[in-house]
N, C-alpha and C positions, 0 to 999 in steps of 0.2 A: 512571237512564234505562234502559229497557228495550231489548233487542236488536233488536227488532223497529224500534225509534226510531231508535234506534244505524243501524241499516242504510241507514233511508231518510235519513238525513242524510251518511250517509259516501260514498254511492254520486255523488250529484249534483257531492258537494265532488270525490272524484274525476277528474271528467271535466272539472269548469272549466277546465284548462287546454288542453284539444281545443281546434285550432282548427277556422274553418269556411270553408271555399271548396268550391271547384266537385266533386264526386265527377269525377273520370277515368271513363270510359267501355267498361265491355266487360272480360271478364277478362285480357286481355293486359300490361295495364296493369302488374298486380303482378308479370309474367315478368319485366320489366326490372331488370335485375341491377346497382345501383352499383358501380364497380369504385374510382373514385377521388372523393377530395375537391372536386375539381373539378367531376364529373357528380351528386354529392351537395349543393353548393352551388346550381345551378341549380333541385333539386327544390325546394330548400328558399325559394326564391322568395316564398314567402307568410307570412316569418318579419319581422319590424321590424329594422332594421341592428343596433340594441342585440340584439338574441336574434341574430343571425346573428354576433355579435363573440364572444357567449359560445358558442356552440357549436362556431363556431373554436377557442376558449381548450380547449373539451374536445376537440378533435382531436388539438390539439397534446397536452394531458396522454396522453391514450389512447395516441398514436405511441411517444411518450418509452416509457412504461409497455411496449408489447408492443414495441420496440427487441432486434432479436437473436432475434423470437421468430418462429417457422414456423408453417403450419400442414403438414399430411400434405402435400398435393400441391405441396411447397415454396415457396409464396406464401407471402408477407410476413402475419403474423398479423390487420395492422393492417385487412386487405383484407377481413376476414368481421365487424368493427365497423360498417364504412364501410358493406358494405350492409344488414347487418341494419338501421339509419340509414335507409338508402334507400328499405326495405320500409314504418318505421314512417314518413316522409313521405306514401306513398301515403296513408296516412291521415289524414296535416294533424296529425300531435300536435304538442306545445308544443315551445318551444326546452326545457324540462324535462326531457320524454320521448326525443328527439334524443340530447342530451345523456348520459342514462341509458343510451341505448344505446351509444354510442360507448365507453363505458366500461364497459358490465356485466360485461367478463372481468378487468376489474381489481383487486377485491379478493378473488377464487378466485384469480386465477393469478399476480397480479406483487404480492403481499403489501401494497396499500395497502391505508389502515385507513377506514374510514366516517367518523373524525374530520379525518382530512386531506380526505375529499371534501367536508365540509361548511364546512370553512374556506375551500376555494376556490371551490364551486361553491353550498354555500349548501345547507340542512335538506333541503329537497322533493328534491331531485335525487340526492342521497346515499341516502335512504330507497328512492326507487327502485333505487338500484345494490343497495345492501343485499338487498333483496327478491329479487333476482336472483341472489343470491350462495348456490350452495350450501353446506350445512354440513361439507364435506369434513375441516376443520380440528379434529373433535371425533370420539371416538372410536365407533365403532361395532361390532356384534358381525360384521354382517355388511352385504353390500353392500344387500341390501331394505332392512335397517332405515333406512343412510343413506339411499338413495332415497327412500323412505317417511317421513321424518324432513325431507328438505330437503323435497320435495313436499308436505308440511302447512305447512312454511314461506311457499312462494311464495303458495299461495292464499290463507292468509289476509292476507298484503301485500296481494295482489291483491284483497281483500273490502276492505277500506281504500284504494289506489288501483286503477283496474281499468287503467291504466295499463301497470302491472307486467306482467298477462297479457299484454296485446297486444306488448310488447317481448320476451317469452320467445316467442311462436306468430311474430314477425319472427324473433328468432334461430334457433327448431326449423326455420322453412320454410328459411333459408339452406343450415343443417347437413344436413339432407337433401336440398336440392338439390348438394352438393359431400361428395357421401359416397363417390362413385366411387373414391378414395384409402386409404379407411380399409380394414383387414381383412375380409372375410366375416363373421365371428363379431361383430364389434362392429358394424360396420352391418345384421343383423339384430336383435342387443339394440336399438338404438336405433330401427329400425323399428316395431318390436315395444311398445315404449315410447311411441311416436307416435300409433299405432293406437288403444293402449288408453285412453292420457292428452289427447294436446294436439289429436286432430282432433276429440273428443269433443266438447273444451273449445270448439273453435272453432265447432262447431253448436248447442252450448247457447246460446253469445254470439251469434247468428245471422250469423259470419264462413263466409258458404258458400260463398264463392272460395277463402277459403285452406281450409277444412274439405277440398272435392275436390280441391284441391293434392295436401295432406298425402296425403290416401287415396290418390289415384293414386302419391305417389312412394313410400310405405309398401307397396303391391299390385306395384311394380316392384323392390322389394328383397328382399321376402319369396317372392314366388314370381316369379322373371327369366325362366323359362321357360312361365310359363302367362301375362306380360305378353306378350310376345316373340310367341307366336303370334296371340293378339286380336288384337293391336296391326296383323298384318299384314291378319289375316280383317277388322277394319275398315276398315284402307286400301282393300281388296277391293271390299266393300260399299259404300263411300263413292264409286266408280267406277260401281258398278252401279249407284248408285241418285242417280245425282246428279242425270239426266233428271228422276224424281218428285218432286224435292225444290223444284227450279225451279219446275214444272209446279204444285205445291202453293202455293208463293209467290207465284207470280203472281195465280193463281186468288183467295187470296185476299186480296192488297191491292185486285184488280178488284172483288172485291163489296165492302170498302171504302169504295172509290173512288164505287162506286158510290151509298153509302149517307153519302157526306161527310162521312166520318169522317177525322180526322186521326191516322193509326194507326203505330207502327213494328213492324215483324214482320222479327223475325230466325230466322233460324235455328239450330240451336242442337243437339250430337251429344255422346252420352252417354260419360260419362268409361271406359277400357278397366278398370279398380275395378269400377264398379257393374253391365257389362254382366256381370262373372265373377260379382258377387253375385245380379243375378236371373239368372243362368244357374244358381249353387247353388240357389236357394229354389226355382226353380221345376221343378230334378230337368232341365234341359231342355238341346240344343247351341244352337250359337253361331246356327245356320239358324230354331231358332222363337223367339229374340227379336227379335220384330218391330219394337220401341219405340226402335231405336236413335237414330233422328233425330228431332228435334222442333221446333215452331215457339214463339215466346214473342212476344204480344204485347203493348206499352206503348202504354195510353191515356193520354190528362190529365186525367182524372177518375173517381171511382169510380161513379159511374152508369153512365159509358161501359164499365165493366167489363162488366157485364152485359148491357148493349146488343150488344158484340162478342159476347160468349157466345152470344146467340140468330144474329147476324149467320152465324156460322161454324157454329152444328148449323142452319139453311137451307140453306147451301153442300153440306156432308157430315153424313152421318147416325151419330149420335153412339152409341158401344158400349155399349151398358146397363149401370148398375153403376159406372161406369166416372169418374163426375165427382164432384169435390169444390171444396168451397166453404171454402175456406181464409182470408177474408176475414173471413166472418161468424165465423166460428170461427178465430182463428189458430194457429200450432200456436205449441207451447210456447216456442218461441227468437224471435219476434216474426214470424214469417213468415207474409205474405199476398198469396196467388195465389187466381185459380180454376183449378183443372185439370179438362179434359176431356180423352178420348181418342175420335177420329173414323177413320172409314173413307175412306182415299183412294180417290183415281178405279183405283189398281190394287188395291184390295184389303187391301192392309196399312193398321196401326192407328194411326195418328201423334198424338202427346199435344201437345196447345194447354195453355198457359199468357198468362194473363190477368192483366194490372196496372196498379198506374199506377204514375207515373216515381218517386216515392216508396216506393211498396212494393218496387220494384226495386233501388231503392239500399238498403233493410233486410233485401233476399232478398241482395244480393252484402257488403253491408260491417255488416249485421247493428247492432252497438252503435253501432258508430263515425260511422253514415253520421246517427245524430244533432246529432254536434257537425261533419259536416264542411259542413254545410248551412245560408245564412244563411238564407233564408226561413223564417218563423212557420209555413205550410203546412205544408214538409215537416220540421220539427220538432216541431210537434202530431201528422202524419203517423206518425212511431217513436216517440212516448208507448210505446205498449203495448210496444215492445222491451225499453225502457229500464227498464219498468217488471217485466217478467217478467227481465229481468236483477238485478232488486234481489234480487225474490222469492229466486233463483239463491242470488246473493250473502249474504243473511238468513238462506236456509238452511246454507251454510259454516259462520255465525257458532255459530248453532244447534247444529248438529253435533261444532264445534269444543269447544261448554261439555258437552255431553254424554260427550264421549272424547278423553281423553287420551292414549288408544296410537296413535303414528303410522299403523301398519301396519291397526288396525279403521280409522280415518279415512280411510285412503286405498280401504281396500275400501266405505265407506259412498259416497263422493263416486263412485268408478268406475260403482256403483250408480244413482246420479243420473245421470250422465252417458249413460245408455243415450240413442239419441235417438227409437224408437218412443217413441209417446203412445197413449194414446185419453183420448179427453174425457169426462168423467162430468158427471151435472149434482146438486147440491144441491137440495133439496126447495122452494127458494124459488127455482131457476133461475139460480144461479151455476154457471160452468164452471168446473170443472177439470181441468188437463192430466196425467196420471200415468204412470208408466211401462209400457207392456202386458205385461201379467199380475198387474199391481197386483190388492189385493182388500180389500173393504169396509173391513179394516184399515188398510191405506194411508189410505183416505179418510178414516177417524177422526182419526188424526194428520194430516193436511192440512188439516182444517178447526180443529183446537185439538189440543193436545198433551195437556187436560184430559179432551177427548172419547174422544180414544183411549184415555189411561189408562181409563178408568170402560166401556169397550164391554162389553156383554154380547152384543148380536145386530143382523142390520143386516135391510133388505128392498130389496130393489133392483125398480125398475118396481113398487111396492105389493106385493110377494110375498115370503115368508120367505127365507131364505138362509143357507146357511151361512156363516160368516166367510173359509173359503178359496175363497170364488169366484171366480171370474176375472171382472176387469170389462169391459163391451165398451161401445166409442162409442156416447152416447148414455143409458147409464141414467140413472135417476133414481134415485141412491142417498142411503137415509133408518139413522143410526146410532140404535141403542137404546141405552139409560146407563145405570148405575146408581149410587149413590153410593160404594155398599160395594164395589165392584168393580176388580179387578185386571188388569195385562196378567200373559198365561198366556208360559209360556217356549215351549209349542209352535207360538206368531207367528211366534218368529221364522226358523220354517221356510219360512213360507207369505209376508212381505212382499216385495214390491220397492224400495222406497222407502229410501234411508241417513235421511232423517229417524225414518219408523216404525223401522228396526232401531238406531237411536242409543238412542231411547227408551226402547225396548223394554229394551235390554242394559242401560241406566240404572238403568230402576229396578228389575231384578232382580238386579244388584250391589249397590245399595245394602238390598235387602231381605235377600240374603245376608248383607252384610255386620252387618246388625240382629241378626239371626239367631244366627253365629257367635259376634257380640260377648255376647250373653247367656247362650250354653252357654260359653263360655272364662271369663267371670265366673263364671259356676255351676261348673267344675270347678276353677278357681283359688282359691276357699273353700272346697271341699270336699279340695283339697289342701293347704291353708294350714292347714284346722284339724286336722288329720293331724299337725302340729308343735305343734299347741297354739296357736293365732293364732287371730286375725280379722283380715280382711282392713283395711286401715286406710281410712280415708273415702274417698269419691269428691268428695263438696263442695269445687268447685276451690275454695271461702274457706279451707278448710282446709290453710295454706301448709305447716305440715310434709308433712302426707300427700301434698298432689303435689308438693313437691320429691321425697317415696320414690318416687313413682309414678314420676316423671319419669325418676330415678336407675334404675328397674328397667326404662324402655322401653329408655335409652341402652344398657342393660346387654343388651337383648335385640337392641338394632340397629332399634330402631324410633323413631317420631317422636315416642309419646305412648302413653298409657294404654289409649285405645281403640284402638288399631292393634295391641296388644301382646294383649288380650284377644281380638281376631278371631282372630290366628294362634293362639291356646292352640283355638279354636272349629275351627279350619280342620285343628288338627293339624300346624300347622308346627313345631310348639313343645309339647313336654312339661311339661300342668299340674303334676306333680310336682317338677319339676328346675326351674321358674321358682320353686314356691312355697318351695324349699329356700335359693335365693338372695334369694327377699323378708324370710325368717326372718332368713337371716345379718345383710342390712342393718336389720330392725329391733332382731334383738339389739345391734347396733352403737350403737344410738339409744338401748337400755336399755330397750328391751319386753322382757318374758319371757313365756315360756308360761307358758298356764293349765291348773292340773292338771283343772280343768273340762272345759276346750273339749278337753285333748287324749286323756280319757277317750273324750268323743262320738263326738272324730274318726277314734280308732281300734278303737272298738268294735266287734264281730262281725267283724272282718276279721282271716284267716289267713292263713295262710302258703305260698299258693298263687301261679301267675302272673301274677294282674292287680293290679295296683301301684297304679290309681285309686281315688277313692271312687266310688260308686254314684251312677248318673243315675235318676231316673224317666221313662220317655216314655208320651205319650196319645196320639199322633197329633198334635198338633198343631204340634210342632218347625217343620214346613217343613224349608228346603234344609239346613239344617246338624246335619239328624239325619237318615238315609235308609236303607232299610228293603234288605236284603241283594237282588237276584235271583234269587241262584243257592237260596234257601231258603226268600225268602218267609216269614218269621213273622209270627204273629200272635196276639194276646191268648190266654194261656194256655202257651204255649210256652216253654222257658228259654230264655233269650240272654243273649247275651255284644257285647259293643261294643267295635268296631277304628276305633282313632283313625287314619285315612288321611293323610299329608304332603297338605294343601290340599283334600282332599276332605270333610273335617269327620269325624261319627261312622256308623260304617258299624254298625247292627245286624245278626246271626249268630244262626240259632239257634245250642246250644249243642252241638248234634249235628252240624253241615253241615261237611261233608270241608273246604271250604275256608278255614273258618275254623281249622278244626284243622291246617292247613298253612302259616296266616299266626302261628298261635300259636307254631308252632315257628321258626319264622323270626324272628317280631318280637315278642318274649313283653310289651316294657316299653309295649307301645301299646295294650293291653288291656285294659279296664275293666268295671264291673260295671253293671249295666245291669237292668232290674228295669220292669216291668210297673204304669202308676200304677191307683188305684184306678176308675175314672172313664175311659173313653175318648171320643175328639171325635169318631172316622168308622168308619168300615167298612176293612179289612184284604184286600188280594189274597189268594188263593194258588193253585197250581195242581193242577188235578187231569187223572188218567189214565182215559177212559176206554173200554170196547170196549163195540160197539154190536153189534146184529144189522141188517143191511142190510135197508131196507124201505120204502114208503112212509110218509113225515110220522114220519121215525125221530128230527130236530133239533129237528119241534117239541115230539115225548115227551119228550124230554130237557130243554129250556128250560122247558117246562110242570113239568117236577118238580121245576127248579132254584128258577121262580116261586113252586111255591106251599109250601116251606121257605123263603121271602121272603130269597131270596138273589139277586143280580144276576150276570149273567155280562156281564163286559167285553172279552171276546176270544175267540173260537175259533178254532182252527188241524185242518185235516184229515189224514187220511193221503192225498198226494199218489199213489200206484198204482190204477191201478183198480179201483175195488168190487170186492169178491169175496163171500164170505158173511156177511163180520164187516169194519167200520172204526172204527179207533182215532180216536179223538178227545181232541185237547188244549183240556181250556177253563178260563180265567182268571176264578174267580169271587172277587166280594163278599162279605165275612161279619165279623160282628161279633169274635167269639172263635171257641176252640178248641171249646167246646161248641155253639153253631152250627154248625161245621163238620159235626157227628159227624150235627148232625138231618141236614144235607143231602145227607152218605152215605146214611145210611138211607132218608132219602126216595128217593133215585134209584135204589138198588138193587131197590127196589119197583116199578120199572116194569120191563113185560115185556121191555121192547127191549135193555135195559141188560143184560150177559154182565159186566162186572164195574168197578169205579171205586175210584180209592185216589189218595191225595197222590200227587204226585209231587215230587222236587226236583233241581235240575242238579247235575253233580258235575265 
């Protein structure tokens, strides 16, 4: 079964247990804090006596369990279960999910096990505890990794039941709202952690009650004195402007009224969070953001959406620019409004929102307000939530099979979690939502994992394009392919997306790893037969040889043969010093050398520094042969090869200062290294040169580099200002050393040119 299948089936089975009743009304709802089991039994009112018995049963366990235990502000432990409980009610979850909460600090903190929870409480309800349960209990280097480490945990629980999140964003919302007890330093870490992880999470899920929770108590912790003052400058303004707010309201439920329409129009004032953010974006003080208050209207139908729309720019005349249609186009987390911004009767800009009572419960309660809903309406209604939450989810899984290190996964997912979008469109008129600054690379990997690999070039609106362009709402971006074609490693400068950069680092690991394993085989027989060997078979049929194989990865601390061959490739590991312990264990087995092979293996080799046999390189090696910086060789030139710890083979020429300083240093990593006959590409190197100042002085120069058929791939100027002569650094193209010398000569022969010579760093 493929992941993609995997996803759409796990996500649905997930949520079965949501129940469905009436959404609560208006954000207040979620402030109400359960304090006890008794104000928590009430909530839980839309539970069947049997789920109301077991959830007791985990009350009771949870009590016993945190018995004796505090929290900071010396309330009884049991008191931050109870509401975290209370929070996930608001949502109508299962007696399952209930449950899970009541108990998620039990097996982190009072040492029960997952198998005691599932003998009392049964598989589904343990799994959730479990998921909840950081990895505290297992070693770590340092406190990111475990962070990093449990946080690849919970999500993917959470990609299997989405349950899991919404019980950890009740728990986060509790803990930050009763952090006023803890330290300074740790209720900034935790803020801080908030910010970047769980109110993200809650925008993605389209939870944007708790999302502006979070942010506002995350913008009260981290800066207390820049809430402190908004907070009073909006009391302020909320006085002054409370006459146009009325006056606004009125106005328009009368043209409404007038046009018998059944409308509700609330009012509705922006969180002291967001006023600081567009007050940073837009450079501006607290006096020109005018947007602070705003009107949201709920229709019962979506035609009426639009009807209001025209109903309200009648009334006030609407700010150019200024409207978005978020219905036709949702945004990425299932969210759909119209927004307009209008001109009131005093002059200031007030922002309308338009809906129906369905898209409203998927703008406040996001995934959830799916299953809190009996009617078919507003359950087809959040289809596309549920559905761009799969997508979400699918990607995890995706992410999760492409990388293994906690700490890349959680920065690929943080990536994801941005919550700008712009919408691109597909050549056949599919949207897609991407993170802004995404670029045509992005969208290769979002349409197929296949397309991205194989991109050669894209066009966006019919026109060429570079690959690092930035995409904006609305293109029509078209990828070009090829079959022979690779992701380049300088992508992964330029994507936004944790899918594309998962990918991308995939598969140039594993070409790496292709790579290394082929030169550490090639220096491992060329060390072997230096004792008189051959390497013994690879054909796993051939059970002697990989039990040797075997016996020499154990022997190296590795898993296997091939793992054992990348580090000789990578220079973790000395070809020499492994092949002298493959010898010992064959002669053990009763191989002997051959006066043959150890003639071959030692022939021409004296009695100098470099300890390896001889490599040939063409160019073609890739990552795990790579050609010096600081010297720049190339065909013709002597070199010398330094085996790097995990860098692979570093070529030198045989003159360059730096290599004669690593010689001394590390004499046993040096190897012989030899020019093949035959090359695959063209060779950098650099040259010095001084010009005469003058017009069309770069294109004499490029004109002489062209027509000695050399290419220049960089130039660098002298940064002071012109004077009579400027130095010029430039990076050119060339076959060999005898090429080189035509392109001296050639350039020397133009007028402009005062003198030109290699140069190399030192």
């Amino acid at each position: 079964m493929s992941l993609r299948s995997l996803a759409a089936e796990l996500l649905p089975a997930a949520l079965q247990g949501l129940q469905r009743g009436p959404l609560a009304q208006g954000p207040a709802e979620l402030s109400v804090e359960v304090t006890s089991y008794a104000e928590l039994n009430v909530k839980l009112s839309y539970l069947s006596k049997a789920e109301l018995k077991q959830v007791r049963e985990a009350y009771k366990f949870a009590d016993a369990a945190h018995l004796g235990q505090y929290r900071a502000s010396g309330l009884p432990y049991i008191t931050h279960p109870i509401a975290v409980a209370g929070l996930c009610a608001d949502w109508k979850l299962d007696a399952q999910a209930i449950m899970a909460a009541l108990m998620h600090d039990t097996i982190e903190d009072q040492g029960v096990t997952k198998t005691e929870l599932i003998e009392k409480f049964g598989a589904p309800t343990a799994d959730l505890v479990d998921g909840l349960t950081k990895l505290d209990k297992l070693q770590f280097n340092t406190r990111e990794e475990s962070q990093a480490e449990s946080f690849r945990k919970m999500l993917l629980a959470m990609a299997r039941d989405v349950r899991v999140i919404l019980i950890k964003l009740a728990d986060r919302m509790h803990n930050m709202r009763t952090m006023q007890a803890m330290a300074p330093n740790k209720r900034q870490r935790i803020a801080r952690e908030t910010l970047d992880i769980y109110a993200p999470i809650a925008h993605r899920l389209g939870l944007n009650q708790t999302y502006r929770e979070l942010q506002e108590l995350c913008f009260e912790m981290l800066h207390p004195w820049r809430h402190g003052a908004l907070s009073k400058a909006v009391q302020r303004a909320r006085g002054h402007r409370r006459d146009i707010v009325e006056r606004v309201q009125k106005e328009v439920l009368e043209a409404f009224v007038q046009q018998k329409m059944k409308v509700q129009v609330s009012g509705r004032e922006k969180t002291v969070s967001s006023i600081y953010e567009k007050m940073r974006e837009k450079h501006a003080g607290f006096a020109q953001v005018n947007d602070i208050f705003g009107f949201r209207i709920v229709v019962p139908t979506l035609t009426e959406c639009y009807i209001a729309l025209g109903v309200l720019h009648q009334l006030y005349k609407p700010v150019p620019g200024r409207f978005k249609d978020y219905i036709a186009i949702p945004k990425a987390n299932g969210y759909q409004s119209l927004h307009t911004t209008l001109v009131s009767p005093l002059g200031t800009a007030v922002e309308f929102q338009v809906r129906t009572e369905a898209m409203h419960a998927v703008a406040e309660k996001g995934i959830a307000a799916h299953w809190i809903y009996k009617t078919n309406d507003r359950r087809n209604a959040t289809a596309d939530a549920q559905q761009l939450s799969a997508m979400w989810l699918q990607s995890l899984l995706d992410i999760q099979n492409e990388t293994r290190d906690a700490a890349e996964f959680l920065e690929h997912v943080k990536i994801d979690l941005h919550p700008d979008a712009v919408y691109v469109f597909t050549p056949r008129s599919k949207i897609l939502a991407l993170p802004r600054g995404a670029t045509p690379v992005d969208f290769a990997y979002a349409i197929h994992s296949d397309v991205g690999q194989h991109t050669v070039a894209a066009k966006v609106n019919g026109e060429p394009v570079a690959l690092r362009t930035e995409l904006k709402s609305g293109d029509v971006v078209e990828i070009i392919t090829a079959p022979g074609a690779k992701p380049n490693p300088a992508w992964l400068s330029m994507v936004r997306t944790g899918r594309a950069r998962s990918k991308i680092r995939h598969h140039l690991k594993n070409m790496e790893a292709e790579e290394s394993r082929a030169l550490g085989e090639k220096l491992l027989a060329q060390a072997l037969r230096a004792e008189g060997l051959q390497p013994p078979s690879a054909d796993p049929t051939d059970t002697a040889a990989a039990a040797l194989w075997q016996q020499l990865a154990r022997w190296g601390g590795n898993r296997h043969r091939g793992e054992l061959l990348v580090d000789i490739g990578l220079g973790r590991k000395i070809a020499i010093i492994v092949a002298k312990r493959l010898a010992q264990m064959m002669g053990e087995r009763g191989i002997r050398p051959d006066a043959v092979t150890l003639t071959l293996g030692r022939y021409g080799q004296d009695d100098n520094a470099f300890t390896q046999g001889e490599v040939l390189v063409d160019g073609s090696e890739g990552a795990s042969i790579q050609f010096a910086p600081c010297c720049r060789p190339i065909p013709g030139d002597h070199i010398v090869g330094y085996l790097g710890r995990g860098e692979g083979l570093m070529v030198h020429t045989a003159d360059c200062p730096t290599a004669k300083r690593l010689l001394e240093r590390d004499s046993e990593r040096w190897m012989r290294v030899d020019w093949a006959e035959e090359m695959t590409r063209s060779f950098e190197t650099q040259l010095h040169v001084l010009v005469q100042n003058g017009k069309g002085v770069l294109a004499q120069v490029a004109s002489a580099v062209s027509s000695a058929e050399a290419d220049i791939t960089h130039l660098d100027m002298d940064p002071t200002p012109a004077q009579e002569t400027t130095e010029l650094r430039l990076l050119i193209s060339v076959r060999d050393r005898v090429h080189l010398a035509d392109v001296l000569r050639t350039m020397r022969r133009s007028p402009v040119v005062l003198k030109v010579s290699r140069t190399r760093l030192h």
